[in-house]
Every structure is written in C-alpha cells, then in structure tokens.
Rosetta silent file (secondary structure, phi, psi, omega in degrees, C-alpha in Angstrom):
SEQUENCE: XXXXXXXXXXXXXXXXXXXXXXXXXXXXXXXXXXXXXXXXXXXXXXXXXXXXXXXXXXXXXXXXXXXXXXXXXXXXXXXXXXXXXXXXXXXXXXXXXXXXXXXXXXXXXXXXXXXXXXXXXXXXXXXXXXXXXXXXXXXXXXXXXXXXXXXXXXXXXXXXXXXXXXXXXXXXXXXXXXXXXXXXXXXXXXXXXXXXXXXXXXXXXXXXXXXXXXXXXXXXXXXXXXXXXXXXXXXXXXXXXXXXXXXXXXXXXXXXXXXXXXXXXXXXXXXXXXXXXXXXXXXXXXXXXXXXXXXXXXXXXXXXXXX
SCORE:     score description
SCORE:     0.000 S_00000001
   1 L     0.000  119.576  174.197  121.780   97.069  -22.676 S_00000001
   2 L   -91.819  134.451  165.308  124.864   95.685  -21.386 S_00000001
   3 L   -67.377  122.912  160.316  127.554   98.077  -20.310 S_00000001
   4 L   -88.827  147.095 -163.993  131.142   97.922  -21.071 S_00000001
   5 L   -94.672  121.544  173.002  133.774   97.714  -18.876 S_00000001
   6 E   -71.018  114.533 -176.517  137.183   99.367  -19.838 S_00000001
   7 L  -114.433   30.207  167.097  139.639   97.357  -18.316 S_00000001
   8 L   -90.804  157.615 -176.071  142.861   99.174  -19.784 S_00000001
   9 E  -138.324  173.472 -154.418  145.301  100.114  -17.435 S_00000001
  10 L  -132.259   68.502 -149.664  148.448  102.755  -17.238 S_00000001
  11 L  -111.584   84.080 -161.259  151.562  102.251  -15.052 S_00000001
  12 L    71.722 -141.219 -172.260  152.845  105.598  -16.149 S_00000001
  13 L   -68.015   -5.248 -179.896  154.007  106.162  -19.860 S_00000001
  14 L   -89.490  146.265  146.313  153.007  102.187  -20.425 S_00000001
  15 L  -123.886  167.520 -164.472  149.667  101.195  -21.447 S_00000001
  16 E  -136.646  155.857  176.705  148.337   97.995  -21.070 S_00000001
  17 L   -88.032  -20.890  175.132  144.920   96.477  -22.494 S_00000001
  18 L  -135.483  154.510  169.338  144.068   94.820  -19.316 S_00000001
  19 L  -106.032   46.073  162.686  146.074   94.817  -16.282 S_00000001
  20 E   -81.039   85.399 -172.338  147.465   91.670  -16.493 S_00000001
  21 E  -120.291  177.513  165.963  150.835   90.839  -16.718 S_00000001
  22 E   -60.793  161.857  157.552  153.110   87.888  -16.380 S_00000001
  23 L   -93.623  174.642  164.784  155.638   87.949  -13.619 S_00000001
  24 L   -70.492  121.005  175.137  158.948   87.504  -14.308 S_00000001
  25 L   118.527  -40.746 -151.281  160.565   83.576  -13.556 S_00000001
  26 L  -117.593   46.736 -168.405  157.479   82.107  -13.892 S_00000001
  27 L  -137.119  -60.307 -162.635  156.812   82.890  -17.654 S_00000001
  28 L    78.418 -112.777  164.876  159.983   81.899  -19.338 S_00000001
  29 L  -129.859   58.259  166.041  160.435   84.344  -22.187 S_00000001
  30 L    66.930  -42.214  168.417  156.821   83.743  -23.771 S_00000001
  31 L   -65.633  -14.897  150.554  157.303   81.606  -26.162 S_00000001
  32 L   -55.203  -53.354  159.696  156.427   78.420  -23.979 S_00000001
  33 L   -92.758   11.281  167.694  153.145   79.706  -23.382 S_00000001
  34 L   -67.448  -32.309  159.463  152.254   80.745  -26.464 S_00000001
  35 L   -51.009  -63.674 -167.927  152.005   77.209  -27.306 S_00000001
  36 L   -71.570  -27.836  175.117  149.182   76.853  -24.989 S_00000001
  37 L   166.076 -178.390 -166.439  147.339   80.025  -26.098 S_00000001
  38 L   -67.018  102.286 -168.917  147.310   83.630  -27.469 S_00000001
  39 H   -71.306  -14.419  172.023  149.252   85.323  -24.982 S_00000001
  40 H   -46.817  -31.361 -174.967  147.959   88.663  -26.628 S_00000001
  41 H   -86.218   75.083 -164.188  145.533   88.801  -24.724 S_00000001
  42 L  -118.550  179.724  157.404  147.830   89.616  -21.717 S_00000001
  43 L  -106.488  -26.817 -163.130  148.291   93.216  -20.860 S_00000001
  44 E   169.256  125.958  164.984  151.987   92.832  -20.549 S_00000001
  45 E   -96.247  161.387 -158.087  154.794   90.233  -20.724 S_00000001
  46 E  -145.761  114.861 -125.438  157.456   90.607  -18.052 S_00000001
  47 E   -93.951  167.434  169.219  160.599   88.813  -19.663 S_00000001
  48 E   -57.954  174.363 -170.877  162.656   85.796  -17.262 S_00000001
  49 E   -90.248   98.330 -170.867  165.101   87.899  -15.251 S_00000001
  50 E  -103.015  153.250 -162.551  168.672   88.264  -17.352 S_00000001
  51 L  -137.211  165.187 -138.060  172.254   88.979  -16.173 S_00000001
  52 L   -79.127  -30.483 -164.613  174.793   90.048  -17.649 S_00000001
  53 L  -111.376  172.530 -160.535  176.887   86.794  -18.398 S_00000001
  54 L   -96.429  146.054 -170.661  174.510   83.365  -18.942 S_00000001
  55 E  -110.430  144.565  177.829  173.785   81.559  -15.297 S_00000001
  56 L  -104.580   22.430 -163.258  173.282   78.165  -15.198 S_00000001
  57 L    36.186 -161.428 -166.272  171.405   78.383  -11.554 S_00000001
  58 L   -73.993  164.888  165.318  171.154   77.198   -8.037 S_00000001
  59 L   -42.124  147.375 -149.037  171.897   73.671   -7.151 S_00000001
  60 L  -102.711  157.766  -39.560  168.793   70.836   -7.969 S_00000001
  61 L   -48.353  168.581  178.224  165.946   70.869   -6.357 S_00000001
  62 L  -124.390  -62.514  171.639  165.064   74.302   -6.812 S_00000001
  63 E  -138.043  179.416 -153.776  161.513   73.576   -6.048 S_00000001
  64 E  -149.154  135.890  150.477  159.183   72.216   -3.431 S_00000001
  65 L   -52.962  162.044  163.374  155.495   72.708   -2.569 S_00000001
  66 L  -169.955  164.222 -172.144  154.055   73.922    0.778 S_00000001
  67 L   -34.930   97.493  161.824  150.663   74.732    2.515 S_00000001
  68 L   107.093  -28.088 -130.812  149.010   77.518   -0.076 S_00000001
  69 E  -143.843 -153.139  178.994  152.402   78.187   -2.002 S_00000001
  70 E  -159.456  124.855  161.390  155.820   76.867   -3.867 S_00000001
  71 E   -85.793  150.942  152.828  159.636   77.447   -2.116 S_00000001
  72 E  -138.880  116.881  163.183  161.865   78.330   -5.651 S_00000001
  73 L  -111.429   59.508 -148.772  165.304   78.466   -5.566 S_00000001
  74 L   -62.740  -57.444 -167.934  165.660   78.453   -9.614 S_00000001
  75 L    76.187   87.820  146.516  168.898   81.350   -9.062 S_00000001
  76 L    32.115   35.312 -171.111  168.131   83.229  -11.845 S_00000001
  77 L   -60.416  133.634  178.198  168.875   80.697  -14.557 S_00000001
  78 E  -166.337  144.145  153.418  169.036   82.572  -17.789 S_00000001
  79 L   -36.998   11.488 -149.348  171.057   82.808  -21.276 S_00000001
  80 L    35.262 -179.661 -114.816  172.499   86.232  -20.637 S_00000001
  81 H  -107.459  -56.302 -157.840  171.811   89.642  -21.786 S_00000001
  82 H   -74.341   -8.046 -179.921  173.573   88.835  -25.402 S_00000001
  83 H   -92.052  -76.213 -170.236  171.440   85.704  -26.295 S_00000001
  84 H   -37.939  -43.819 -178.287  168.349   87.265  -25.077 S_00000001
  85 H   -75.168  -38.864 -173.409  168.524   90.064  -27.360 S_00000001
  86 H   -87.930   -4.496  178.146  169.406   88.458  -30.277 S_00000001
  87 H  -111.980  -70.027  155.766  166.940   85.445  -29.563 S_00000001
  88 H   -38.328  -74.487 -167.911  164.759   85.751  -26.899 S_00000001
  89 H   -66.461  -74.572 -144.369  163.254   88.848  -27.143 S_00000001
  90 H   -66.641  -22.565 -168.028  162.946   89.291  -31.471 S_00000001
  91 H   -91.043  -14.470 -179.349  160.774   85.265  -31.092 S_00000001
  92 H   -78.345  -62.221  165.454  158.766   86.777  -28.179 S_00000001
  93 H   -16.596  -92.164 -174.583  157.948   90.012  -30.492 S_00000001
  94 H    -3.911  -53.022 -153.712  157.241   87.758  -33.289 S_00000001
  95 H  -117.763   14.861 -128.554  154.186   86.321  -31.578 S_00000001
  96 L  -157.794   80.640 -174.105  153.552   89.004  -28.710 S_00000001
  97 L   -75.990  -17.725  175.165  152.181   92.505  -29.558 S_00000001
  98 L   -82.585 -172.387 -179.605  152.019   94.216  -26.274 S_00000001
  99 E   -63.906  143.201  164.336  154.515   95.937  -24.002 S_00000001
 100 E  -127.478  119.774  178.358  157.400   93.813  -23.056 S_00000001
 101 E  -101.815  105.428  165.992  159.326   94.341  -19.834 S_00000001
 102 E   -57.806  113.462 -178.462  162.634   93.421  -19.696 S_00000001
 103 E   -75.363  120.124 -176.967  163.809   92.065  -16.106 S_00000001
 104 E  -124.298  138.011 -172.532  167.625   92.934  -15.271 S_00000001
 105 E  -123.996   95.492 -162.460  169.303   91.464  -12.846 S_00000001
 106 L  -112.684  147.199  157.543  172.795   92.883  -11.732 S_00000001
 107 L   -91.373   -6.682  167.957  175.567   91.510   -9.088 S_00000001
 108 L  -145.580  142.949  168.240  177.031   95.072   -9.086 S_00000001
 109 H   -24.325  -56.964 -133.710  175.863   98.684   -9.570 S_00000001
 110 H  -125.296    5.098  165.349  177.992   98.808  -13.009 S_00000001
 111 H   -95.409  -57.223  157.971  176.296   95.176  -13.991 S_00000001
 112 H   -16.074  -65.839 -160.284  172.966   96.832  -13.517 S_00000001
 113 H   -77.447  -23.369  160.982  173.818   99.969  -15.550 S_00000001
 114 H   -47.313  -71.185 -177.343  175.420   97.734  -18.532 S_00000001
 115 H   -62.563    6.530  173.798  171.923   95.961  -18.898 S_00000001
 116 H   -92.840  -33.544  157.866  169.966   98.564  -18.937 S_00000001
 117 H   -47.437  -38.038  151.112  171.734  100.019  -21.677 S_00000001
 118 L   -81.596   -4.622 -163.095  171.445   97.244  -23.627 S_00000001
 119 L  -111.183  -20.367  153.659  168.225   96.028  -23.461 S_00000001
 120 L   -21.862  -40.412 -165.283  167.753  100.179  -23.670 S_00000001
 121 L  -101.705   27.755  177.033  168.832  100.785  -27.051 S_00000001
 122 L   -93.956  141.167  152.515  166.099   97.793  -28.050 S_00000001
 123 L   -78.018   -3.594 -173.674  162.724   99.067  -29.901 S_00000001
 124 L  -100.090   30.504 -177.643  160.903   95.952  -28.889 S_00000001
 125 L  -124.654  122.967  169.860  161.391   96.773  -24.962 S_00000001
 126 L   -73.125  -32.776 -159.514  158.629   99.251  -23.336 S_00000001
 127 E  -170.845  155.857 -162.496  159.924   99.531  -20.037 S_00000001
 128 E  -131.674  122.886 -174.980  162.794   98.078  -17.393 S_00000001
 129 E  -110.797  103.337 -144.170  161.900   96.239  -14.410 S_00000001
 130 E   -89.486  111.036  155.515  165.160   96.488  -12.040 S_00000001
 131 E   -52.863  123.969  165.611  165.700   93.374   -9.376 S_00000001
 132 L  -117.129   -1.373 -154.507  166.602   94.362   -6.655 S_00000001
 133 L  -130.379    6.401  163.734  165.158   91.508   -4.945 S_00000001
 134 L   -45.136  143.954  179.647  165.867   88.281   -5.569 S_00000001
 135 L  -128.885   31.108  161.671  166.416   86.281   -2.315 S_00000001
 136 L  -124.244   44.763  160.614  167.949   83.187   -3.573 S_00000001
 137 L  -127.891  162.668  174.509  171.329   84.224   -5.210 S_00000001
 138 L  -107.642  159.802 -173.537  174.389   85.451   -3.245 S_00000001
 139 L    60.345   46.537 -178.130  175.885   88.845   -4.061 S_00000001
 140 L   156.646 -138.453  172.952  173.594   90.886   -5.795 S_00000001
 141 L    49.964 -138.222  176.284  169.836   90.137   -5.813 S_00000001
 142 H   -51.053  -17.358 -155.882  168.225   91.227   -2.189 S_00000001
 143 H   -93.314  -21.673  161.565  171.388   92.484   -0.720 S_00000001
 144 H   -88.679  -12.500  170.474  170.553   95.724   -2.765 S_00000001
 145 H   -68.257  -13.130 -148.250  167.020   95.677   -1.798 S_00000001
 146 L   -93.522  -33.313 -146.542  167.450   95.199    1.258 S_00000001
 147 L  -147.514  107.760  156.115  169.200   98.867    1.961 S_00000001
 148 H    -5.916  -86.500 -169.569  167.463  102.286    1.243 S_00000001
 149 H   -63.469  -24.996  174.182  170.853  103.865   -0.196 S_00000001
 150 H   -63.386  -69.448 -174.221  171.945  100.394   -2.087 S_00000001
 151 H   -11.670  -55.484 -143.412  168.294  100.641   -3.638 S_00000001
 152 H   -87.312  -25.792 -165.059  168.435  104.209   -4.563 S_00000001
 153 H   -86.337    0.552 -177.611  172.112  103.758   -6.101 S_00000001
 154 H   -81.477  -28.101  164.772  171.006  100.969   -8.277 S_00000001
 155 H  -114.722   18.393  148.451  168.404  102.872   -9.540 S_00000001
 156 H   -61.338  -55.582 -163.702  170.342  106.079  -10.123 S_00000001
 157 H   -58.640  -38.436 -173.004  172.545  104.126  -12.227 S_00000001
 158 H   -84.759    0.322  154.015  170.038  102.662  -14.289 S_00000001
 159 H   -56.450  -58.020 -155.486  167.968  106.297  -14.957 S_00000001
 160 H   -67.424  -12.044 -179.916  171.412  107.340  -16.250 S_00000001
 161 H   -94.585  -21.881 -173.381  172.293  104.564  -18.375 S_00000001
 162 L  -120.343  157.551  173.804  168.426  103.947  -19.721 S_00000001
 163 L  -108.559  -22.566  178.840  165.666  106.655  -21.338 S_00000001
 164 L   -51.094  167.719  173.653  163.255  103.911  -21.066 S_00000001
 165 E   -79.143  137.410  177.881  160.704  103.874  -18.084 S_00000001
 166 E   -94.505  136.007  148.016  162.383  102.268  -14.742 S_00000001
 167 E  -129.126  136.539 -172.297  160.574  100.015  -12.221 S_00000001
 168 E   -93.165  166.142 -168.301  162.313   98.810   -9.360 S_00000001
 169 E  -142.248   77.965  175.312  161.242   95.408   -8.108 S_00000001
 170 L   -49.237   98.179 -179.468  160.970   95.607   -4.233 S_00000001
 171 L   -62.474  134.453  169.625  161.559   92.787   -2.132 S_00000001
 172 L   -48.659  -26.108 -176.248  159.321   91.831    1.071 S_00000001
 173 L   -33.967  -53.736 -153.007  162.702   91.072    2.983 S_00000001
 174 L   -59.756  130.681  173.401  162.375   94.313    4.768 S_00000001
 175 L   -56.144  -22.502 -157.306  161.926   96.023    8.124 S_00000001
 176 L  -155.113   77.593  168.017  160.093   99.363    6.264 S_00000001
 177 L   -53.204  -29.951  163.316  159.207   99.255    2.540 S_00000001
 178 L   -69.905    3.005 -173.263  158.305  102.626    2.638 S_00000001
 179 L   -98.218  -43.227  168.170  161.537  103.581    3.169 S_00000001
 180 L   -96.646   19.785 -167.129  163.042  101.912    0.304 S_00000001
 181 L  -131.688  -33.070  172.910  159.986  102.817   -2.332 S_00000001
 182 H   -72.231  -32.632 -170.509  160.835  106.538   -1.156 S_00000001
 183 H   -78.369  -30.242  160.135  164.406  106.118   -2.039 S_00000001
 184 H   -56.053  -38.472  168.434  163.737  104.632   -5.244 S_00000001
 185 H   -86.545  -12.136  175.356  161.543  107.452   -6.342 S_00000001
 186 H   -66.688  -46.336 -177.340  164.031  109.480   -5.149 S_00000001
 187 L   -85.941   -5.364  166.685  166.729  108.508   -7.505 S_00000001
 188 L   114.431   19.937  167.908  163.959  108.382  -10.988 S_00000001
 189 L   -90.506  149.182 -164.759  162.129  105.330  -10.847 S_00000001
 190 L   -98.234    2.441 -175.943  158.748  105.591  -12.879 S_00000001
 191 E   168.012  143.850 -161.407  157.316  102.925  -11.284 S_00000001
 192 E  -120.807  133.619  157.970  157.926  100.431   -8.372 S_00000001
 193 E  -100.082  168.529 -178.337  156.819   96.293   -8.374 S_00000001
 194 E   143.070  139.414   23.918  156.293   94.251   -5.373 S_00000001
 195 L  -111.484  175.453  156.321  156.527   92.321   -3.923 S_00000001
 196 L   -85.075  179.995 -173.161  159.177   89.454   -4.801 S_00000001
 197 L   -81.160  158.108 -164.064  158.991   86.359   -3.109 S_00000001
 198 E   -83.136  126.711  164.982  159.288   85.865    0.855 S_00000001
 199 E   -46.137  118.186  157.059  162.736   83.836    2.327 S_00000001
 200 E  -143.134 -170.198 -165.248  161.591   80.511    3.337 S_00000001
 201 E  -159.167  154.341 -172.630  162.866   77.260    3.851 S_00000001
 202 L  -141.752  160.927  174.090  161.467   73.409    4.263 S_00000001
 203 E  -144.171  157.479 -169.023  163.279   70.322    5.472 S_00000001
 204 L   -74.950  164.034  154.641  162.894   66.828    4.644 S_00000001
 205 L   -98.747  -31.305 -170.013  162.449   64.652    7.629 S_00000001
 206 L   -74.224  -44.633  177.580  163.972   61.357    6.270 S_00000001
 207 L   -94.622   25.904 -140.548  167.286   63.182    5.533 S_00000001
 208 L   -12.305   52.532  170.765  166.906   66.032    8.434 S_00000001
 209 L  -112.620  169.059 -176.025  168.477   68.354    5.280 S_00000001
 210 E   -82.387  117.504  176.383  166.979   71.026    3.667 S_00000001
 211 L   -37.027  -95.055  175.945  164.640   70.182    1.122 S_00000001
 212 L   -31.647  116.490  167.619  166.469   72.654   -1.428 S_00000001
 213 L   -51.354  -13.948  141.868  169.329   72.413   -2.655 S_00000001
 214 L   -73.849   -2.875 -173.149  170.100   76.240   -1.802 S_00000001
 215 L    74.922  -81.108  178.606  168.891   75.522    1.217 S_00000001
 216 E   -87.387  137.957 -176.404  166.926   78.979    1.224 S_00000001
 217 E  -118.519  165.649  132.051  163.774   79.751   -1.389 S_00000001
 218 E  -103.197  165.458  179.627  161.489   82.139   -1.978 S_00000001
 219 E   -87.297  115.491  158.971  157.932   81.695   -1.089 S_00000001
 220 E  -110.825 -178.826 -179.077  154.915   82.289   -3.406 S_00000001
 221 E   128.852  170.948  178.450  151.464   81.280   -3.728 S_00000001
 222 H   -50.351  -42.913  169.354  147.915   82.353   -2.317 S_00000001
 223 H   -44.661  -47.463  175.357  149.638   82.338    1.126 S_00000001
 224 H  -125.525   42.713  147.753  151.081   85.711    0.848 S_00000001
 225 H   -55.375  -21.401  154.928  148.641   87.616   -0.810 S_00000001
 226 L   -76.688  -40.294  161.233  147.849   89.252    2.804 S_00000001
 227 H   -57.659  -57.141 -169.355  151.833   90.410    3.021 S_00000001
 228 H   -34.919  -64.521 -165.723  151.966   91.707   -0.952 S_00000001
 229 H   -35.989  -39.304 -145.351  148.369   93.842    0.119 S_00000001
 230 H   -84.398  -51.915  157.418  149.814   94.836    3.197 S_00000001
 231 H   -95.984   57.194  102.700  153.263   96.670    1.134 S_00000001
 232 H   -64.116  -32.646 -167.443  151.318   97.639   -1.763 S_00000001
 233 H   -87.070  -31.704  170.625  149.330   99.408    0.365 S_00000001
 234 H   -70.535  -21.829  169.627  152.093  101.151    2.520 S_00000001
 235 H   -59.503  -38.394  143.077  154.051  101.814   -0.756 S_00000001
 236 H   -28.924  -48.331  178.962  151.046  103.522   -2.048 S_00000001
 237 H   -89.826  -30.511  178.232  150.921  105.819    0.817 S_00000001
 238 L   -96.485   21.942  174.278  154.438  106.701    0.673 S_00000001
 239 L  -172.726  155.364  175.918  155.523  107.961   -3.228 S_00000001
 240 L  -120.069   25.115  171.325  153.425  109.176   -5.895 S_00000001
 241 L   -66.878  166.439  166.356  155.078  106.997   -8.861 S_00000001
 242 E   -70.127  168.124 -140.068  152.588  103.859   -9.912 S_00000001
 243 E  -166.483  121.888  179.090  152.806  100.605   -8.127 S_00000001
 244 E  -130.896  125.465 -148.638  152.292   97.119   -9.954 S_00000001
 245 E   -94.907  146.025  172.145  150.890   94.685   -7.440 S_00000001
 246 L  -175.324  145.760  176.960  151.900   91.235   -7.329 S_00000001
 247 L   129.712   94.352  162.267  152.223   88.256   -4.816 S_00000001
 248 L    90.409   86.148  146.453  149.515   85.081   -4.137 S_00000001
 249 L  -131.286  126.009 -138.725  147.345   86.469   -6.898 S_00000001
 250 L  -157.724   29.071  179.068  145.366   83.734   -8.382 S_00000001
 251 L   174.980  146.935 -173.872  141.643   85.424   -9.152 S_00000001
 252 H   -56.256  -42.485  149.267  140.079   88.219  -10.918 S_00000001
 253 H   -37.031  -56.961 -172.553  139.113   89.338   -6.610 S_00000001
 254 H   -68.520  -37.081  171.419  142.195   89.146   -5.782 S_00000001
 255 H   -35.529  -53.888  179.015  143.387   91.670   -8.800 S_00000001
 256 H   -49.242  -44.585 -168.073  140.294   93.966   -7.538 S_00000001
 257 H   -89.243  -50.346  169.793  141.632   93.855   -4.117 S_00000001
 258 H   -29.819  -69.589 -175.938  145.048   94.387   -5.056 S_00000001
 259 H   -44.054  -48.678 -169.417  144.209   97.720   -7.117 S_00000001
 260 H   -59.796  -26.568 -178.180  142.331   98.955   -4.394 S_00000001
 261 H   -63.618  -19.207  168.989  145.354   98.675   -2.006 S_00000001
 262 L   140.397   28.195  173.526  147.049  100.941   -4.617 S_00000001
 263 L   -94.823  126.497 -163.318  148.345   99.232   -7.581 S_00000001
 264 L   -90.885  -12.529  171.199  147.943  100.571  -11.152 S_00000001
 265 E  -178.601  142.478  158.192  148.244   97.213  -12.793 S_00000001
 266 E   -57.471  106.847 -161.054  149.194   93.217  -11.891 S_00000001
 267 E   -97.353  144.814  152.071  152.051   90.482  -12.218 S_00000001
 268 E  -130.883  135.313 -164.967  150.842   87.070  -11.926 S_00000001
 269 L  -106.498  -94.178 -166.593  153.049   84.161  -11.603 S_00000001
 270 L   -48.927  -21.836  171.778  152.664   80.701   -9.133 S_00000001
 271 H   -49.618  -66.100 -179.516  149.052   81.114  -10.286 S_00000001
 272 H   -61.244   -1.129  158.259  150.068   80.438  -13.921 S_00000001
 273 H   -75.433  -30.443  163.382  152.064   77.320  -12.600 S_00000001
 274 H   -81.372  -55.659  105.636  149.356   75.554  -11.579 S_00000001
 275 L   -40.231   26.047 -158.078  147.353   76.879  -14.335 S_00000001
 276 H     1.092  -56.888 -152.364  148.400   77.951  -17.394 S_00000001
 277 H   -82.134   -1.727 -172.138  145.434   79.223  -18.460 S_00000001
 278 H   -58.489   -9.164 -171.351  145.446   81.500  -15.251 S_00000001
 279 L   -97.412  -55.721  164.249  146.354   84.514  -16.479 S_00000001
 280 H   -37.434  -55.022 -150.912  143.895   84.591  -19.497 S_00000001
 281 H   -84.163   14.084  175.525  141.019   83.381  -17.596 S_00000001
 282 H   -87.454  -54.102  179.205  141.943   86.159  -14.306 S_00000001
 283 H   -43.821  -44.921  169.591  141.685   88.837  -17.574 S_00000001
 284 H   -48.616  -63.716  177.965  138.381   87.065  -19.097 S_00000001
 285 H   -43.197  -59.828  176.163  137.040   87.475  -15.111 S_00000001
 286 H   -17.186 -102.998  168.183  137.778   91.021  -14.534 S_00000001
 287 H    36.771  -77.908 -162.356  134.872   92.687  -16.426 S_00000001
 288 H   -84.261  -17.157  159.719  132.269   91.160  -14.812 S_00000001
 289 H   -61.724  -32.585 -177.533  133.796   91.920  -11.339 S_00000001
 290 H   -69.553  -71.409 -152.720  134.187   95.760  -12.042 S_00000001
 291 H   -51.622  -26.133 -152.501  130.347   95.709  -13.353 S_00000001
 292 H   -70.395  -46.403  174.928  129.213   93.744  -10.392 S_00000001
 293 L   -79.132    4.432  176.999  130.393   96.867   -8.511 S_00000001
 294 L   112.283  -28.342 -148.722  128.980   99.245  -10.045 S_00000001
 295 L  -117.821  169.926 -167.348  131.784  100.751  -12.087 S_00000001
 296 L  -132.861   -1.643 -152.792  132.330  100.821  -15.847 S_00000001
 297 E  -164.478  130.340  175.125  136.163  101.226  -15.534 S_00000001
 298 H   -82.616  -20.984  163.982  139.482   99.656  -13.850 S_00000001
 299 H   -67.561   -9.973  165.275  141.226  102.851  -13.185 S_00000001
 300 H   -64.247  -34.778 -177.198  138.332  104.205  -10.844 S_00000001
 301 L   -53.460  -27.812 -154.572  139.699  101.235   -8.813 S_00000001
 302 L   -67.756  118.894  173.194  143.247  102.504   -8.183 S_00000001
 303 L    30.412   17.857  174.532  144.214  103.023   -4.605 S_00000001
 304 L   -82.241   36.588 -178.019  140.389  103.588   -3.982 S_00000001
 305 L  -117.138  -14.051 -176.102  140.444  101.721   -0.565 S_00000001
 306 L  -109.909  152.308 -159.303  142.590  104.332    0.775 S_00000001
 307 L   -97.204    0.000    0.000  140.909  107.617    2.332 S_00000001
C-alpha cells in the first residue's frame, strides 16, 4: 500500500496545496509561464513587485551570471499599481486558481499605504507581500529594511490601510535580522519572507567598469542558500508569525531543509530561470522526499530542526 503524503501548507490564514510558490521578479505576472505549463499546480503565485506610478527600470545590463548565481539589477520594472489591477492581475486569475500575492513596492511610507489599499479592496488578492528590501533602487527599497523602526513603520502603515494578511519581505542587507523580524511583528505583520537578494557587484576586465549598468545587483542562485537557512532560522527563533523561506532554492532537499530551519512554505525564483519547469518538478519531488523520511505530512516538517 502506498502512503500518501499531504503536502499542503499554511502561512497563516493562506492555504496553499503544496508549498511552492513563485518569487516575486522572477515570475512576471504568470501569464508567461503559463504558456509553458499549468501553473496550477503551484501552491502560490507571488505577483512582479508594483509601485505606485509605472517604472521603466535600472539602466541596461541588468543582468550578469556568476559562480552558483545571477547579479539583477532589473529596478523594479513594472506597469504600476493602476495597469496591474485592471490587467495584470484579472489575466493571471483567468488562468491561475490559487492564492495570489500581490508584491508592493513603496518609495515612501504613504506610497506603501496607497498600494496596499488598492490592491486591498481586490477579491482576486489573498495576501500582501510588503518590500522592504529591494537593494537595487535608490530611495525606497532596502533603505526601509535596513532599519528596525523604518521596517516597523512601513508595516504599521500597511496593517492600517489593508484587512488582508501582511508579509514583510526582509532583506539579507543586515547586521541582526532578528531585530527587524521582531519589529515587524511588532507593528501586525502575519507573516515575514526572506530573504531578498544579497548586494553584489562584478566588473568587466576589458572595460575595468562595472559589469551592470547600476553598478550594484542583487545576488541569487544556489550560492546563498547557506545565508537564506542561516536567517530563516534566526527569524524563526525570534517571532511567532510564519516565515516563507526563500533564497538559492533549486530542489525538492533544499525545500525540506529550508522548512526545517523554520519556514511554513517556499518562494522559488533563479531556479525557475534556468528552468522553467523548476518549480513544478521541485512540487512533483516533494512527496517522495517527505516519505523517504518517514513522515506522511509537510507540516510535521516546520521548524523541526530546531530544539
């Protein structure tokens, strides 16, 4: 008799069928890969990151390979807040049955609290996943993640402006993550992500310039799948909202290993850059990792690495 494994997962009031979701940047808004296959079976789409007026992004290249990874310096290119709703979002719905998490992206506390309100009053939105962390735009992005008290006021504003569930989206930049993932929970977030991508930077040799045209990227890829583990796990120890794991994650192991450091459910991105199909076939893979261990269920997994 073969046993089944339940692989649904919870990050609070969301549920998910698996705990698989896109990340945000590396997605687009869903309809691009939907092309390629049924994105239903996802757990959860996690929308490009939109601001309030439409950005046309950082300077070309935006991005460059490197040992394990990708530098991206896209800078948030996106249609705004008012295209996205009326476009974006109702053709992702169309084809897309699970939760969808809207990404907001503010350059001020009172850009923040606009979008949340709008993409708030939407019925097709489950749940609002706040940047605080970009690290290639100037003036907004990391500079509130970056700061306990910016953090916490970014996501005051957006409890008061949204009813929806908040997750903050926690940058790596940091001396003490636990410090800003307390302040965050402080102020009514329902759930924290992290990490974002690491500042890095590459330079050509023929032109001794900066590869990027921003100069500064962040880094993803398989390479820093030991930092993400490393503040998932201290985030984990320090608040007792859920925690959605993300960073180098590019196998149904690494997911496993994630949860145990303390995550309730998974973003996967640079994986799905390289792969398309990576996100599907990390969901297909699960299963058979949980049985292999013994377990019938991915929530027994959940911060079970810590004592």
């Amino acid at each position: 008799m073969v046993n089944i494994v339940d692989i649904s997962a919870r990050v609070g009031s969301v549920r998910l069928k698996n705990p698989i979701m896109s990340a945000s940047g590396t997605f687009g808004f869903g309809v691009e890969a939907a092309r390629l296959y049924d994105i239903n079976r996802l757990g959860g789409v996690v929308m490009k990151g939109v601001t309030v007026q439409p950005r046309r992004g950082n300077p070309l290249p935006r991005v460059t390979d490197c040992p394990s990874g990708m530098l991206n310096a896209v800078g948030l290119e996106n249609p705004g807040v008012d295209r996205a709703l009326k476009d974006e979002l109702p053709a992702l719905a169309d084809i897309y049955g699970g939760p969808i998490i809207a990404n907001i992206c503010g350059f001020t506390i009172d850009e923040y609290a606009e979008l949340a309100a709008r993409f708030d009053g939407s019925d097709l939105i489950s749940a609002l996943e706040v940047n605080v962390s970009c690290p290639n735009v100037s003036h907004g992005g990391m500079t509130f993640g970056t700061d306990a008290k910016a953090a916490g006021d970014v996501t005051r504003a957006v409890r008061r402006a949204a009813k929806k569930p908040v997750w903050v989206k926690l940058s790596p930049n940091v001396t003490d993550v636990a410090e800003i993932a307390r302040a965050c929970e402080a102020e009514g977030a329902d759930a924290l992500t992290l990490i974002n991508t690491l500042l890095g930077m590459r330079i050509d040799l023929r032109s001794r310039r900066p590869v990027l045209g921003n100069t500064l990227g962040g880094l993803s890829g398989p390479c820093v799948l030991p930092v993400a583990l490393r503040m998932v796990w201290q985030a984990y120890e320090a608040v007792k909202i859920p925690i959605v794991g993300m960073g180098g994650i590019s196998s149904a192991r690494d997911v496993v290993e994630m949860t145990l450091a303390g995550a309730s459910a998974v973003q996967v991105g640079t994986a799905g850059l390289v792969e398309p199909s990576a996100l599907v076939d990390i969901a297909d893979a699960l299963p058979g990792i949980i049985a292999g261990m013994g377990l019938n269920g991915y929530g027994a997994l959940v911060g079970a690495a810590h004592g």
